[in-house]
MINUMI-265588 format. One record per residue (C-alpha): x, y, z negated. Coordinates in steps of 0.05 Angstrom, whole numbers, always signed. Each point is the difference from the previous one (the first is absolute). Last residue first. Example, Ala and Ser with C-alpha at 12.3 -4.5 7.8 and 13.67 -1.06 7.14 Angstrom:
ZATI        X        Y        Z
ZATI     +273      -21     -143
ZATI      -27      -69      -13
//
This chain:
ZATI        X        Y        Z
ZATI     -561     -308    +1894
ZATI       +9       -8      -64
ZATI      +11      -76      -10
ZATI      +41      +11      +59
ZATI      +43      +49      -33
ZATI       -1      -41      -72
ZATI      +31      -57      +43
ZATI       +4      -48      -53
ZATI      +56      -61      -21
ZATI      -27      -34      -58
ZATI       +8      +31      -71
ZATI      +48      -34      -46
ZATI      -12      -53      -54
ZATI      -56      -35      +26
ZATI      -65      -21      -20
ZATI      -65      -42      +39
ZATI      -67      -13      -12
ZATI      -22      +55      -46
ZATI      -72       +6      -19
ZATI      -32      +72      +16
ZATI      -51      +55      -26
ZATI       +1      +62      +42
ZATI       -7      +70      -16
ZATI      -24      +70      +30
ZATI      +25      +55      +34
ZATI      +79      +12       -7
ZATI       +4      -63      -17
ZATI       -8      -38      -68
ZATI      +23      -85       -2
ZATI      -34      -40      -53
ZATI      +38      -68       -8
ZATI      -20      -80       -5
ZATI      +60      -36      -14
ZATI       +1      -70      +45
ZATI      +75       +6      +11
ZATI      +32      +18      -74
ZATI      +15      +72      -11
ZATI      +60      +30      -38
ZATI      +44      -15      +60
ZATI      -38      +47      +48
ZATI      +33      +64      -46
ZATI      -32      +64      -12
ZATI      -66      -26      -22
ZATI      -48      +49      -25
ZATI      -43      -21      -64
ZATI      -69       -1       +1
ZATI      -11      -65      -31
ZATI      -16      -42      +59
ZATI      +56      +22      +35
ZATI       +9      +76      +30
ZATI      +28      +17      +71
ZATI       +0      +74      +19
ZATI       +1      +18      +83
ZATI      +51      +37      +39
ZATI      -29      +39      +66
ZATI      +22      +73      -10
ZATI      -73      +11      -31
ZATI      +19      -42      -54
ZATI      +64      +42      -21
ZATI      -44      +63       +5
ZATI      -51      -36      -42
ZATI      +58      -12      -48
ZATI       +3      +75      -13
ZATI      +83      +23      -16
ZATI       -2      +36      +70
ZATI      -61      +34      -11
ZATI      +25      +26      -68
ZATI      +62      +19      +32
ZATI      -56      +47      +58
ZATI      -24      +22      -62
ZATI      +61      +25      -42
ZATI      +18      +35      +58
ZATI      -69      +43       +5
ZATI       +4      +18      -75
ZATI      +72      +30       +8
ZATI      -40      +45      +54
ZATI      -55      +15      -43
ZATI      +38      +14      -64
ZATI      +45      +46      +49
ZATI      -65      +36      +28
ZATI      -29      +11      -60
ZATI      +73      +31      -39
ZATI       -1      +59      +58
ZATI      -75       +9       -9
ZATI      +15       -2      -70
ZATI      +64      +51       -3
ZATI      -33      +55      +52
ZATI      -69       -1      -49
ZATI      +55      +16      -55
ZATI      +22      +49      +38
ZATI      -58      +34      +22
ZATI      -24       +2      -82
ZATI      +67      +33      -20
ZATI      -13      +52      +41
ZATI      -64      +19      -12
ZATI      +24       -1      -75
ZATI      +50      +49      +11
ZATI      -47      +50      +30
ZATI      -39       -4      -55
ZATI      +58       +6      -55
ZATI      +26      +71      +41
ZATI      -77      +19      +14
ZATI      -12       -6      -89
ZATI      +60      +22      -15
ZATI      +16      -23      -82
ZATI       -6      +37      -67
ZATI      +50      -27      -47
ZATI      +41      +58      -23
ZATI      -76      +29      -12
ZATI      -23      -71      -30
ZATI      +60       +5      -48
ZATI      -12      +71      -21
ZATI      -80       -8      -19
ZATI      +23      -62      -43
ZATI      +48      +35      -43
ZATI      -52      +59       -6
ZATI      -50      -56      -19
ZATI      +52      -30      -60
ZATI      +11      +56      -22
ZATI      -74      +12      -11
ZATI      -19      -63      -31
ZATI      +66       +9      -52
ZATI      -29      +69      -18
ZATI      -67      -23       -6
ZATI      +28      -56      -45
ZATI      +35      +49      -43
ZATI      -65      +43      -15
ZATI      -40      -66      -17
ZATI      +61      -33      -47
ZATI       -6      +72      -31
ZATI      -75       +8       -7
ZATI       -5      -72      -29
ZATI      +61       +6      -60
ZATI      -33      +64      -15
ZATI      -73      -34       -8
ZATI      +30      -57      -40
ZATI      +37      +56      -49
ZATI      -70      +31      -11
ZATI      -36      -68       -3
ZATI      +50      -22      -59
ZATI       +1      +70      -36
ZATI      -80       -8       +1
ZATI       +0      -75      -25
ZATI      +48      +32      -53
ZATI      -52      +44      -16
ZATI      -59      -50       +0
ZATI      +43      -47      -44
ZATI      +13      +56      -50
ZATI      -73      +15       -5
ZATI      -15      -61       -7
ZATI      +39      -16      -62
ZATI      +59      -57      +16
ZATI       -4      -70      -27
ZATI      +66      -36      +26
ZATI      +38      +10      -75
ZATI      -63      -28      -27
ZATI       -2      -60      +49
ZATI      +73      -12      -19
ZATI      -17       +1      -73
ZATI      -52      -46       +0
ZATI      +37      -39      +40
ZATI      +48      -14      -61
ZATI      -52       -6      -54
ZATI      -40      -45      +48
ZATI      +67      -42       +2
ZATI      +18       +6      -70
ZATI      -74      -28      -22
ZATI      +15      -57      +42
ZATI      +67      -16      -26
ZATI      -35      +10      -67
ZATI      -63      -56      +23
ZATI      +58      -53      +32
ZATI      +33      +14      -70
ZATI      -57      -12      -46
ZATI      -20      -60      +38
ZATI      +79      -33       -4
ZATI      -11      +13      -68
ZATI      -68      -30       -6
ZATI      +29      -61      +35
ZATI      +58      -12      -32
ZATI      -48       +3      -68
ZATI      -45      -43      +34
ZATI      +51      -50       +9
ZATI      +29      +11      -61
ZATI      -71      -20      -32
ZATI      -10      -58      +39
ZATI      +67      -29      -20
ZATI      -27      +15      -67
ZATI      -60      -33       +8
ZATI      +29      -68      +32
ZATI      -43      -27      +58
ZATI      -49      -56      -18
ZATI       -8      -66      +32
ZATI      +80      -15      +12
ZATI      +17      +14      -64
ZATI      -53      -37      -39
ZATI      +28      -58      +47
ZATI      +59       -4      -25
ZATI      -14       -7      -61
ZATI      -46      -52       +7
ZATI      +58      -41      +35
ZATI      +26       -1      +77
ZATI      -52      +41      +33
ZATI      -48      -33      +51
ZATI      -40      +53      +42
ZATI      -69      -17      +44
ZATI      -17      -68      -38
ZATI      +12      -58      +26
ZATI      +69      -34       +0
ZATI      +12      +23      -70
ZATI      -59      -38      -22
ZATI      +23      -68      +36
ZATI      +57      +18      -64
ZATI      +74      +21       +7
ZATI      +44       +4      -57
ZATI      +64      +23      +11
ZATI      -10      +62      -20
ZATI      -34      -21      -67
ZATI      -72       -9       -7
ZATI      -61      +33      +29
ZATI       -2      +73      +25
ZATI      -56       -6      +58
ZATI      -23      +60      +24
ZATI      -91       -1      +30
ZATI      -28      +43      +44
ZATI      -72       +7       -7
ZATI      -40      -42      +52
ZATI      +18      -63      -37
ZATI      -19      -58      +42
ZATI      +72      -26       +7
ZATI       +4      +13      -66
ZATI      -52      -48      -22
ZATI      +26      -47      +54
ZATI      +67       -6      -35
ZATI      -34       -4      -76
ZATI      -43      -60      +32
ZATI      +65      -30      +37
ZATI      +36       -8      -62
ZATI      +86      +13       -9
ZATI      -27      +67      -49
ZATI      -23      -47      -50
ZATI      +62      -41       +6
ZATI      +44      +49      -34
ZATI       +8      -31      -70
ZATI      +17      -74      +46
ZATI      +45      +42      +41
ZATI      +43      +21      -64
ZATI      -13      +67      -34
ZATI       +0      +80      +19
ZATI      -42      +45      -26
ZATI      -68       +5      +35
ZATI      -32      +65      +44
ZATI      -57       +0      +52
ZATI       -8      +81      +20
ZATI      -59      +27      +41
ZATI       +6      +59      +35
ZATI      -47      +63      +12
ZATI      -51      -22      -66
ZATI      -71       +8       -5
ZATI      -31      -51      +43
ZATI      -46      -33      -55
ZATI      -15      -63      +47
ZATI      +72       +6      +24
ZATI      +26       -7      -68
ZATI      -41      -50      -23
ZATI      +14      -38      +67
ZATI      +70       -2      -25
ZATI      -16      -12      -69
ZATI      -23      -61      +16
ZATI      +55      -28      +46
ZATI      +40      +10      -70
ZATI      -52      -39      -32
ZATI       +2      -56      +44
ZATI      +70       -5       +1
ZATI       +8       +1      -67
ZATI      -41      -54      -19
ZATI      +51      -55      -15
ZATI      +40      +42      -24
ZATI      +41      +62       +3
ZATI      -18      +78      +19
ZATI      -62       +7      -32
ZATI      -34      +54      +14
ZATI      -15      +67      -25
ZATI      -25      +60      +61
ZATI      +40      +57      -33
ZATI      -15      +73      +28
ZATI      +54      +48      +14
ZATI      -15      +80       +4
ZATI      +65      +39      +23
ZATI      +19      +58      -49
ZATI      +66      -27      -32
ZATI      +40      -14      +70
ZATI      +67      -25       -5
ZATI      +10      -18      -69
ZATI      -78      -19      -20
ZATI       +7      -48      +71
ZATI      +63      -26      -31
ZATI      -26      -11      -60
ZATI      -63      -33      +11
ZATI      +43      -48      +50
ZATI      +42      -22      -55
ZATI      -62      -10      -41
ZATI      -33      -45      +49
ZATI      +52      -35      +13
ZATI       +7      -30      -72
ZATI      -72      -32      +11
ZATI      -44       +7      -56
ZATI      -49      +39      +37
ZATI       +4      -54      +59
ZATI       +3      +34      +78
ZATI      -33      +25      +42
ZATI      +17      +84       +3
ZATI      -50      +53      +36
ZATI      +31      +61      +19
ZATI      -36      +65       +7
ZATI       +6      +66      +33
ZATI      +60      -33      +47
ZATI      +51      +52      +32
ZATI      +40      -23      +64
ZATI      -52      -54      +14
ZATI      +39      -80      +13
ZATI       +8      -15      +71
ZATI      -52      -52      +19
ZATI      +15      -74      +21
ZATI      -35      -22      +63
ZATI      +45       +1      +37
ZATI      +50      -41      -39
ZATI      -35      -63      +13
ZATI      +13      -46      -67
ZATI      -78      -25       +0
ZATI       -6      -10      +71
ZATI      -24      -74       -1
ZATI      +69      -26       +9
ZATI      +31      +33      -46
ZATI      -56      -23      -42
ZATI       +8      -71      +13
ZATI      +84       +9       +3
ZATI       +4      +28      -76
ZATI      -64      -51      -28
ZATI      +44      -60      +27
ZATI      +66      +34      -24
ZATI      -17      +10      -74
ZATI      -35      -74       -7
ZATI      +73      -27      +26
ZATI      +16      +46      -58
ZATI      -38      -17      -50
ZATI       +6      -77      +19
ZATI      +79       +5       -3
ZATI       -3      +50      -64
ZATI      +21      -62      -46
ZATI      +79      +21       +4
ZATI      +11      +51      +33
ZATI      +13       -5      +76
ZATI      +63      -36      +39
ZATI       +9      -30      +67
ZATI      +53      -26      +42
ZATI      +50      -15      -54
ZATI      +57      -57       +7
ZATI       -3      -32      -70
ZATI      +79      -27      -30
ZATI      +47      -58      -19
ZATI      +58      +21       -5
ZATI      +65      -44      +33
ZATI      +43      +73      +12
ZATI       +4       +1      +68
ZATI      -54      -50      +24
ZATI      -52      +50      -34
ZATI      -50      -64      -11
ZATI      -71       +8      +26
ZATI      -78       +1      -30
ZATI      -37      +34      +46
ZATI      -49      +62      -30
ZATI      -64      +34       -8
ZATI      +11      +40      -69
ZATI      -46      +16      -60
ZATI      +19      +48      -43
ZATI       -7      +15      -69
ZATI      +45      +66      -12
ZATI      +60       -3      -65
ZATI      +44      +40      +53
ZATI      -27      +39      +52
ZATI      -27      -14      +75
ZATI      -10      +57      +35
ZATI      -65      +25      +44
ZATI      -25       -1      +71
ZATI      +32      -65      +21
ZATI      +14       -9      +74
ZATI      +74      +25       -6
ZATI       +3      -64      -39
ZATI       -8      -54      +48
ZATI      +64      +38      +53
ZATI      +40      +10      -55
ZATI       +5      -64      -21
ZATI      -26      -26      -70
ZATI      +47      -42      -47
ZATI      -21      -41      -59
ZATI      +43      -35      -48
ZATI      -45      -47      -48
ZATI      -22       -8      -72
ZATI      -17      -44      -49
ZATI      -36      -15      -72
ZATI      -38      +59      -19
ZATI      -21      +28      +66
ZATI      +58      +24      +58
ZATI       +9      +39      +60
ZATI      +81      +13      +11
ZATI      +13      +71      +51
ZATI      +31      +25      +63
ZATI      -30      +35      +48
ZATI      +22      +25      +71
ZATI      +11      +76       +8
ZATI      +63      -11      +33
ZATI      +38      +46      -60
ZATI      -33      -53      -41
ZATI      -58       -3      -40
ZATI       +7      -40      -69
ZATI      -54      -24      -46
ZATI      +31      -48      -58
ZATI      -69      -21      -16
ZATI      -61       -1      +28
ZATI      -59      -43      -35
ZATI      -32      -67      +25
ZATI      -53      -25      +50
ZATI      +21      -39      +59
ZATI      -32      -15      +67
ZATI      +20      -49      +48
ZATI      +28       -5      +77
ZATI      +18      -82      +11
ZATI      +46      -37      -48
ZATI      +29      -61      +28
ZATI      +28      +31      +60
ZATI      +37      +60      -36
ZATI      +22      -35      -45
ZATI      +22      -59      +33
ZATI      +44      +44      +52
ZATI      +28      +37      -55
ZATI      +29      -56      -43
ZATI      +34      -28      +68
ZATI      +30      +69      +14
ZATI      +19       +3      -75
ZATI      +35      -64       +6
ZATI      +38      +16      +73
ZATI      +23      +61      -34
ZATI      +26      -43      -61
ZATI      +39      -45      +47
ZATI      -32      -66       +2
ZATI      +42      -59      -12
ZATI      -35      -58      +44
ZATI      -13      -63      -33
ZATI      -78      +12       +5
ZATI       -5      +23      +62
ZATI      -52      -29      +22
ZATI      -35      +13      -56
ZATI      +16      +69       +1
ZATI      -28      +17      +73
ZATI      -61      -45      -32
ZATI      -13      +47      -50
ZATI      +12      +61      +52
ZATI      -50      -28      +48
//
């Protein structure tokens, strides 16, 4: 599209922006996602943290850039004079008219198949349980015996030797040889890991190897030497490279340390650390036990001042139940005393108090006619006031107002009609008397009574 945007164009002055924007566009579709091998030079990471840098061989090279967000996924930094091989788009920087490689991937160069082999094995026995952290044991406080795979030429061997000789001279190590590079290395190292279990003399099990490129580490990238300590029933420390080497290895055992070193350190605690330890400890003993001393000492003492001879004790006992026995005669002679005060005090007030018998008799027979007087009196006035409420009671009873010749009318519902124009003609109505009822239709309403001789109705 861009070739024939020019074509047609053809007479047209480009501007040198619209150039590199045509350059660009048939790059970048006439040259899909590629590899390329070559060396890094030039290597710059900006304040941004994208890179910068020119891969090259020995008769070109090429500006390369590599975004932020594609390299925070690498887990290691390119240097210069490294064989790399990059997945990248071929553009042009418009700015400056460069031609340059868009990164979206980068590994070492010739370690793609030994790595993509790296990450199979890593997710299959992820997968499979392998990596599970709980089943990884915590590593014995004080091991009687370590047992080190490992090569005896191997450089980490000695170092870890050393520091095991440094920090704790007495412990017992045993060396299961192996291999630790080759074509057969795996299999022996898996090897001496079922030696070692088959023997089952050692508390942990240490797999050491100096550092070295992926390919001199490989060994310890196979599934056999995986699954052989997977199966290990001793524990087993892996100190295997540099730091920032990581191995399927380090992913299995029970503790990973970061070199052989390292891990020397971590199986075995330091003897002189030990030592001041138990030398804090003995002196803190050896004051607890003086402390403890002083305090018998010191009671002791008090129970010796408290220890009197018996015949001392039984007189002061004596002294004690002589003084009690004064203290108890006079509290007894001075509550007598109060007891008898207090009954001449008493005798005196009932004598001022004595009462006449006839005088209080006579008194009472009168009070009792009186108050017989008072109720007959209050009977008779309850009875009479009893008498008028009555005969107003009587007045009040509808009977009474029956008896006198009116009658109660009550529709269909029971409720008393007061007025003839709440009732339609044809109503049916209950009508009480004096004695007895009737049950009625109405015929006929008005609104006044008709003219009636009550007299003659009477007589």
């Amino acid at each position: 599209m861009a070739f024939k945007l020019i074509e047609d164009k053809k007479n047209h002055i480009f501007s040198v922006q619209e150039l590199n924007m045509a350059a660009k566009q048939i790059l970048e579709s006439s040259l899909p996602l590629l590899w390329v091998r070559g060396e890094i030079s030039n290597f710059v990471c900006a304040t941004s943290k994208h890179w910068y840098f020119s891969l090259k061989d020995g008769q070109a090279q090429v500006r390369c850039v590599m975004f932020r967000h594609k390299s925070q996924y690498l887990d290691w930094l390119p240097k210069n004079g490294m064989q790399v091989e990059v997945l990248a788009l071929a553009t042009l920087y418009e700015a400056r008219g460069e031609f340059q490689l868009t990164l979206e991937q980068m590994r070492p160069a010739g370690l793609g198949a030994l790595y993509d082999a790296f990450e199979r094995l890593k997710r299959k026995l992820e997968t499979e349980g392998l990596f599970d952290a709980a089943r990884k044991r915590p590593l014995p406080f004080f091991p009687a015996q370590i047992g080190i795979i490992t090569s005896p030429q191997a450089a980490a061997l000695r170092d870890v030797l050393i520091t095991l000789a440094k920090r704790m001279p007495s412990i017992s190590i045993v060396l299961y040889p192996t291999p630790v590079q080759g074509e057969e290395a795996a299999q022996k190292i898996a090897q001496a890991i079922q030696l070692a279990n088959e023997r089952a003399e050692c508390d942990v099990l240490m797999l050491c190897r100096g550092g070295g490129s992926i390919e001199d580490l490989w060994a310890f990238n196979e599934e056999i030497v995986a699954r052989a300590i997977f199966a290990s029933r001793i524990l087993m420390v892996s100190g295997i490279g540099h730091e920032t080497d990581f191995t399927i290895t380090d992913f299995v055992v029970d503790q990973r340390a970061a070199t052989p070193t390292a891990a020397a350190q971590l199986v075995v605690p330091e003897r002189q650390e030990l030592l001041q330890r138990v030398y804090h400890l003995a002196q803190r003993l050896a004051r607890g036990k003086q402390r403890q001393f002083e305090h018998v000492m010191q009671q002791l003492d008090y129970l010796q001042r408290r220890l009197v001879h018996p015949a001392q004790r039984m007189q002061q006992q004596t002294q004690h139940l002589n003084h009690l026995q004064q203290r108890l005669q006079t509290v007894l002679t001075y509550t007598l005393q109060r007891q008898q005060w207090h009954w001449q005090s008493l005798q005196q007030r009932l004598r001022a108090a004595c009462p006449n018998i006839e005088q209080l008799g006579a008194r009472q027979m009168a009070l009792t006619h009186h108050l017989q007087g008072i109720m007959q009196h209050t009977l008779e006035r309850f009875n009479a006031h009893l008498g008028v409420l009555q005969q107003h009671l009587d007045h009040l009873d509808p009977q009474q107002v029956l008896a006198r010749g009116y009658s109660m009318v009550r529709d269909a519902h029971g409720t008393i009609i007061l007025d003839s124009a709440t009732l339609p003609v044809g109503a049916r109505l209950d009508i009480t008397f004096a004695h007895g009822w009737a049950h009625v239709e109405l015929t006929k309403k008005g609104e006044s009574l008709p003219n009636l001789d009550i007299g003659e109705n009477k007589r």
